[in-house]
C-alpha positions in Angstrom: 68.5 44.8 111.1 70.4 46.6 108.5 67.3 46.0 106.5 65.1 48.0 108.9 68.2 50.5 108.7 68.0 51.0 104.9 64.0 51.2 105.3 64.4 54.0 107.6 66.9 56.1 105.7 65.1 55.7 102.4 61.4 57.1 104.5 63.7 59.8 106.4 65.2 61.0 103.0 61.8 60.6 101.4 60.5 63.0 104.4 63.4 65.7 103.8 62.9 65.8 100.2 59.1 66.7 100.7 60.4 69.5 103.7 62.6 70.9 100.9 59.9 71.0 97.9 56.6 71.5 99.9 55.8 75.1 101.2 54.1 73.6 103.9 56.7 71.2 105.4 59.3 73.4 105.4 59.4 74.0 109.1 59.8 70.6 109.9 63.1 70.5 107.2 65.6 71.0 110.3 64.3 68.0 111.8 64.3 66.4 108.7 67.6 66.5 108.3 68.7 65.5 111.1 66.7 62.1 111.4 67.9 61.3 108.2 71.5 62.1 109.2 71.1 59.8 112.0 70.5 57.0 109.8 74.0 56.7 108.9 75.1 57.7 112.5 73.1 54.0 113.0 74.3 52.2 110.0 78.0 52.9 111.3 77.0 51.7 114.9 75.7 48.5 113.5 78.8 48.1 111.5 80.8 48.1 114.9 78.0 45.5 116.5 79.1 43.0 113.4 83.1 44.1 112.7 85.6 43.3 115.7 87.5 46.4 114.0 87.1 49.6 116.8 89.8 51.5 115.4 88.2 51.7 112.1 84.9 52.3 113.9 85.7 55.0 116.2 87.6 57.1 113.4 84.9 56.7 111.1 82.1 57.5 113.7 83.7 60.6 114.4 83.6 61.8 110.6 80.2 61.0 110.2 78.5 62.6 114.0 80.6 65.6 112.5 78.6 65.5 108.9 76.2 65.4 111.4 76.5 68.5 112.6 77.3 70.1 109.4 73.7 69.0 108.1 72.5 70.4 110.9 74.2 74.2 110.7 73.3 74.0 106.6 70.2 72.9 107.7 69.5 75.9 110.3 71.4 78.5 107.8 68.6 78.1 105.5 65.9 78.9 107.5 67.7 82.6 108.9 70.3 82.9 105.8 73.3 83.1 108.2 76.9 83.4 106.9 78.3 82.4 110.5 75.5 79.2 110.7 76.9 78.5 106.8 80.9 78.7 108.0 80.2 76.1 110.8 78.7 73.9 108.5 82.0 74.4 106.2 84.2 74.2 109.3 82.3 70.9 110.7 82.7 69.2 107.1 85.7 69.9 106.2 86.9 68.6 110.1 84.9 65.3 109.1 86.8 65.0 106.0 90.2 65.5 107.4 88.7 63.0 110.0 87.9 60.3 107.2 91.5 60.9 105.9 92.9 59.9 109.1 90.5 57.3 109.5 91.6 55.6 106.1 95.1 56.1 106.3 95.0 53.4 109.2 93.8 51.2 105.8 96.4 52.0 103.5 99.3 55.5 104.7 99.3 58.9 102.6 101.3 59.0 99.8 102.3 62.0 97.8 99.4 61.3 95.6 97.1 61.8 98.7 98.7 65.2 98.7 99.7 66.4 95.4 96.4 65.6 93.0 93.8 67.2 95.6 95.3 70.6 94.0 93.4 69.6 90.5 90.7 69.7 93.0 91.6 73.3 93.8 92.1 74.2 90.3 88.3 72.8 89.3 86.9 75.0 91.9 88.6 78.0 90.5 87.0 77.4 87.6 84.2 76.5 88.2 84.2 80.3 90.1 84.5 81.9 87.4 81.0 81.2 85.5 79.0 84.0 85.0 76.3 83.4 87.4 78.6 82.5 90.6 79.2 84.6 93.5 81.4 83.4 96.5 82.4 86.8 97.7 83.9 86.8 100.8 83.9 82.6 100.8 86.6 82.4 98.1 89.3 80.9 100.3 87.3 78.7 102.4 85.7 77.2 99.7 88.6 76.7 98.1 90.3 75.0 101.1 87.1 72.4 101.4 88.4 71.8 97.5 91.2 70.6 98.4 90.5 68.2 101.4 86.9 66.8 99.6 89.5 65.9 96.7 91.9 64.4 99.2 89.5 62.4 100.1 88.6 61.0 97.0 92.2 60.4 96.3 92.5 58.6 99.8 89.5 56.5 99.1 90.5 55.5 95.6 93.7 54.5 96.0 92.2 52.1 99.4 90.5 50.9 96.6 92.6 50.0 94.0 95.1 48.6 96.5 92.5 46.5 98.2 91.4 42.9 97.5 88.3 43.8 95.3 86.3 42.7 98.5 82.8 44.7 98.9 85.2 47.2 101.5 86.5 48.8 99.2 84.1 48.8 96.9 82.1 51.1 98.9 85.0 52.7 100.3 85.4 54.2 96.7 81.9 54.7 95.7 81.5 56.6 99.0 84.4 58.9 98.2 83.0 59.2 94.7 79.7 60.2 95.6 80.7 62.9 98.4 83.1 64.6 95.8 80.5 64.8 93.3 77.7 65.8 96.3 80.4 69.0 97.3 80.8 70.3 93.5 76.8 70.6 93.3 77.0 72.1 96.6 79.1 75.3 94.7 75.8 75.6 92.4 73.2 75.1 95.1 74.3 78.1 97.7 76.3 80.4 95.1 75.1 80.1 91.2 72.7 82.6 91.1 70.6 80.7 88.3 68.7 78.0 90.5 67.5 74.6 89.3 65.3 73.0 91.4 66.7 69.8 90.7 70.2 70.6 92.5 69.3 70.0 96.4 68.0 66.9 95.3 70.8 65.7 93.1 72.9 67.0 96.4 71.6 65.6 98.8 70.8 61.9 97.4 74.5 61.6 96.4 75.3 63.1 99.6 73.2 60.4 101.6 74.5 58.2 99.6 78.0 58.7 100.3 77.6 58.9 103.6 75.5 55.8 103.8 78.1 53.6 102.0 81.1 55.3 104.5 79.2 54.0 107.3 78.2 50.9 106.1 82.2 50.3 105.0 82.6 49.3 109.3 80.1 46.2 108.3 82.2 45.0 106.1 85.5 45.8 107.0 
């Protein structure tokens, strides 16, 4: 089964790549999405079918339906260019990564490094601001605040790791907080450098599927 799963999320995210590059597929690029955003919605569902954990699996369901819906108002932004469809997707994200830091605290408890290192996070971001070719404008703050909890949850995920056994939990426990903090700096350059590079949404979204692959497939193993 999770064979069939992996086959279907590499096809779905073959099929959104081509809505995203291909003139005349991107009308199906909403739909796209959220096929291959259901892929880890299904990965974390088979996780539950093969852990007896249901804490861990109704926490980190949660996180990822609300990814979920966060691909889907990014997804719907960039067909009408809407700064209210683009702050849902923000709001929805960030809610899933305050929801994945609840989720793994029930692993291992905040700690003032939870708190306290995300603000290097901050202080990237800030920079990262400054380069000649970005432009925020009114999306300063709320970026910044997604900053600070992506970084949190990176923190969160690390330190499950490195406190863990070494077991393949927290293994992808890590790599999956690795991969989503790396996935939401690209994000700055793909909506607000004003130099684009054609090979950002891909580099965004295959670390982003990644991450969120590996978070859901944690419940398997956990």
């Amino acid at each position: 089964m999770l064979i069939m799963l992996v086959m279907y999320y590499v096809i779905a995210f073959i099929f959104l790549m081509l809505t995203c590059y291909r003139e005349n597929l991107k009308r199906y690029h909403v739909v796209s999405k959220c096929l291959c955003s259901l892929g880890f919605l299904l990965v974390a569902v088979l996780g539950k079918i093969k852990s007896p954990d249901s804490l861990l699996f109704w926490r980190l369901f949660l996180a990822l339906f609300l990814c979920f819906l966060g691909d889907y108002f990014l997804a719907k932004q960039e067909k009408v260019e809407s700064e209210r469809l683009f702050l849902l997707g923000l709001f929805s994200f960030l809610l899933g990564h305050c929801t994945f830091l609840f989720a793994f605290c029930y692993v291992r408890p905040w700690n003032g490094y939870t708190l306290i290192v995300p603000f290097l996070g901050v202080l990237l971001a800030i920079g990262l601001l400054r380069l000649k070719y970005m432009r925020v404008g009114t999306l300063k703050l709320p970026v910044l605040i997604y900053a600070y909890f992506v970084t949190a949850l990176f923190v969160e995920c690390t330190q499950v790791a490195v406190h863990g056994n070494g077991s393949v939990f927290y293994v992808i426990v890590f790599l999956g907080g690795l991969l989503f903090l790396i996935s939401d700096e690209i994000i700055l350059f793909l909506y607000f450098y004003k130099v684009k590079y054609g090979i950002m949404k891909f580099l965004n979204l295959f670390t982003y599927y990644s991450a969120t692959f590996l978070l859901g497939l944690s419940i398997f193993y956990s």
